[in-house]
N, C-alpha and C positions, 0 to 999 in steps of 0.2 A: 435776717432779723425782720421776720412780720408786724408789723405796728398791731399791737391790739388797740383795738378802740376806735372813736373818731376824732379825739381830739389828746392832746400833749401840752405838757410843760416842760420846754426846753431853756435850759440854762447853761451860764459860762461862768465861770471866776477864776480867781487864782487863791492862793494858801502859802501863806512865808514857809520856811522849809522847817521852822522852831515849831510851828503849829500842825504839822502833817500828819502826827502820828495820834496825836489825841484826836482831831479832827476825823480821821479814820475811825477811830473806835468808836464817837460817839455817831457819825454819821450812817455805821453797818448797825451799829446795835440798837442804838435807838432811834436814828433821823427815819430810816428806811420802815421800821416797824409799824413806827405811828404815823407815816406817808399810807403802808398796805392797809395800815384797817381803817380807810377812809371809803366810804361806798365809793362804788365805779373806775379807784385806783386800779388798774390791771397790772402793771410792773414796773420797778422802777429798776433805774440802770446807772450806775457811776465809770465814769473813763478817765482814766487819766494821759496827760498830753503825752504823746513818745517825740515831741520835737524841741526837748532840752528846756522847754518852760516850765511852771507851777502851775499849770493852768488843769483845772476837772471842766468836764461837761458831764450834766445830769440831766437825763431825762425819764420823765413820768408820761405814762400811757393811760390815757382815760377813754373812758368806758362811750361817753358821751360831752359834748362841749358843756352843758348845763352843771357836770360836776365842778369846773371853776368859780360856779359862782352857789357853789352848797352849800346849806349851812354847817355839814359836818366839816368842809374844808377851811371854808374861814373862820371857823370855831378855830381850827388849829394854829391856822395864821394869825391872830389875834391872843393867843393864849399859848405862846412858846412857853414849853418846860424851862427848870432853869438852867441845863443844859444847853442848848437851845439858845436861849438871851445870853448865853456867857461865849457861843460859838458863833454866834449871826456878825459881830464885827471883824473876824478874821476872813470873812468871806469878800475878797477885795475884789472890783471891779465888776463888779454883776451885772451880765446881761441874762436878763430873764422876761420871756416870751410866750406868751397864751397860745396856743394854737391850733387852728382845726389843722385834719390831713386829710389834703386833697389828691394824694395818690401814694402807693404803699405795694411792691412790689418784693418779695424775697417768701422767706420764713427762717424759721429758727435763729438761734443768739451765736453770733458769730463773735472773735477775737479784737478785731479790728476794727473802726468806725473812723470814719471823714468826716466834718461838717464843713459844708460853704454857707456862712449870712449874705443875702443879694436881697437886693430890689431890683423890679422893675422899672422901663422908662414907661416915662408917661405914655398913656395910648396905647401898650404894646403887650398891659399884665395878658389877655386871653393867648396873644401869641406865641409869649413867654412861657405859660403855664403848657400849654398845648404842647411845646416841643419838649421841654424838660421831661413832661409825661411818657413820652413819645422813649426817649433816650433812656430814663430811668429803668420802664417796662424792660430795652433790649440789656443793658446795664446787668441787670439781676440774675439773668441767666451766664453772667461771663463765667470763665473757671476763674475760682479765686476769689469770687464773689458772692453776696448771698443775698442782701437787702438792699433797695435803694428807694427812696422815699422823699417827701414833699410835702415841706409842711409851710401854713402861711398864720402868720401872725394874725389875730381879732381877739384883741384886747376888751374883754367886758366892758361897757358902756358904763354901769354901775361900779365898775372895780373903785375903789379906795384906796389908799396907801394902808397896809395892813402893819400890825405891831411889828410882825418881821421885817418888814422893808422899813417903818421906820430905824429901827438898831441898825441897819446894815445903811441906813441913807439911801439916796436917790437909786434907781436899778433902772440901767438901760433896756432894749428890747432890740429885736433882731423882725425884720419884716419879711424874706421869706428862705426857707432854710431846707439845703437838699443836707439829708443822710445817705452815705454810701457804705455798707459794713458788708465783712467780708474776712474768710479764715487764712485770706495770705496777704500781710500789711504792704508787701512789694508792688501788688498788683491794685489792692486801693489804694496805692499813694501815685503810681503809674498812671491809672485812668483819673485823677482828679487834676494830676499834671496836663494830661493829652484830651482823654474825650469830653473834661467837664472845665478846662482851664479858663482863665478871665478872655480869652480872642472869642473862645467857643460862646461862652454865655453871653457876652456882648453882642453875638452875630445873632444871637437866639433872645435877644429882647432885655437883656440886663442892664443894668447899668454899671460905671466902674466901679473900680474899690472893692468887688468881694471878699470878702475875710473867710480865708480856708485852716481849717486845725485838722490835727490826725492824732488817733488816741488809741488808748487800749483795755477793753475791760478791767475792769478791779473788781467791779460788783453787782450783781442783780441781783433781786426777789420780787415776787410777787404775792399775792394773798395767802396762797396756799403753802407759802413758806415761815407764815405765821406760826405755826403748831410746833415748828422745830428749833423756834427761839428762844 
């Protein structure tokens, strides 16, 4: 999975098991439609967790960092359908994260996807960044693998709490975040155990606590999947 763009919106939540199914409909048919026909959207992506929680990660791939702060984008955030204002409170514990990509290794849309949320320690982000890079790059070539990527948090200066985050309340953020995706889920959940585990990324400039998920496609589109909605 190649990142198009230079920059993403990645998110986390969960969904009661009551709400999942309408939640599904309105997010393939409509969340995603009016996400692509935002200039500089390039694809969006929905995963659902395969480790017995309720938990999605969604990420959006943009074109450039500047579309975060567009007006076509916050037009939208500011002006939820009523769809949209009746779904934004089911969306429990939001972490959602602005961010540039500073390295992006694979191609194509693979089955499987990892996330680890980490920070670095103080003093250490270049050395941090450097090795991850470093590992990601050889990562992407394993069998079984396709994408591995690195994205960091920068949070618009000017952002606001948007009409959508207020309905849904406060929304956490994730400061810097490896994707690992991949068409055999054995072997991304193997290397996020072994070559990207909490010893490995501590010894490479992390710090503790990183929070790691393993999911599996449910959904993409991008712009050009507009026509056939």
């Amino acid at each position: 999975m190649s990142l198009l763009g230079k920059a993403a919106v990645a998110m986390w939540w969960s969904v009661r098991p009551e709400q999942r199914a309408e939640f599904g409909d309105w997010h393939s048919h409509e969340h995603f439609p009016e996400r692509m026909s935002i200039a500089g959207f390039r694809r969006g992506s929905r995963w659902t967790s395969t480790t017995g929680t309720e938990g999605f990660f969604v990420l959006y791939e943009l074109e450039q960092y500047e579309v975060l702060t567009s007006r076509g984008y916050l037009d939208r955030l500011n002006a939820p359908t009523p769809w949209s204002t009746r779904m934004m409170p089911h969306h429990l514990g939001m972490v959602r994260s602005q961010c540039r990509i500073v390295a992006s290794f694979g191609g194509g849309v693979a089955a499987s996807l990892a996330t680890i949320r980490l920070s670095p320690e103080a003093g250490r982000e270049a050395e941090l960044q450097t090795r991850l890079s470093e590992m990601l790059g050889t990562l992407a070539q394993m069998p079984g693998l396709t994408g591995a990527h690195l994205l960091v948090t920068d949070t618009p200066r000017t952002s606001l709490p948007t009409t959508e985050q207020q309905i849904r309340g406060k929304d956490g953020a994730a400061d810097w975040i490896v994707l690992l995706s991949g068409y055999d889920a054995g072997t991304v959940e193997r290397v996020i155990a072994e070559q990207l585990s909490p010893s490995t990324l501590r010894g490479a400039g992390a710090r503790n606590h990183a929070t790691t998920g393993c999911y599996a496609l449910a959904f993409t589109m991008t712009p050009q999947d507009l026509a056939e909605v």
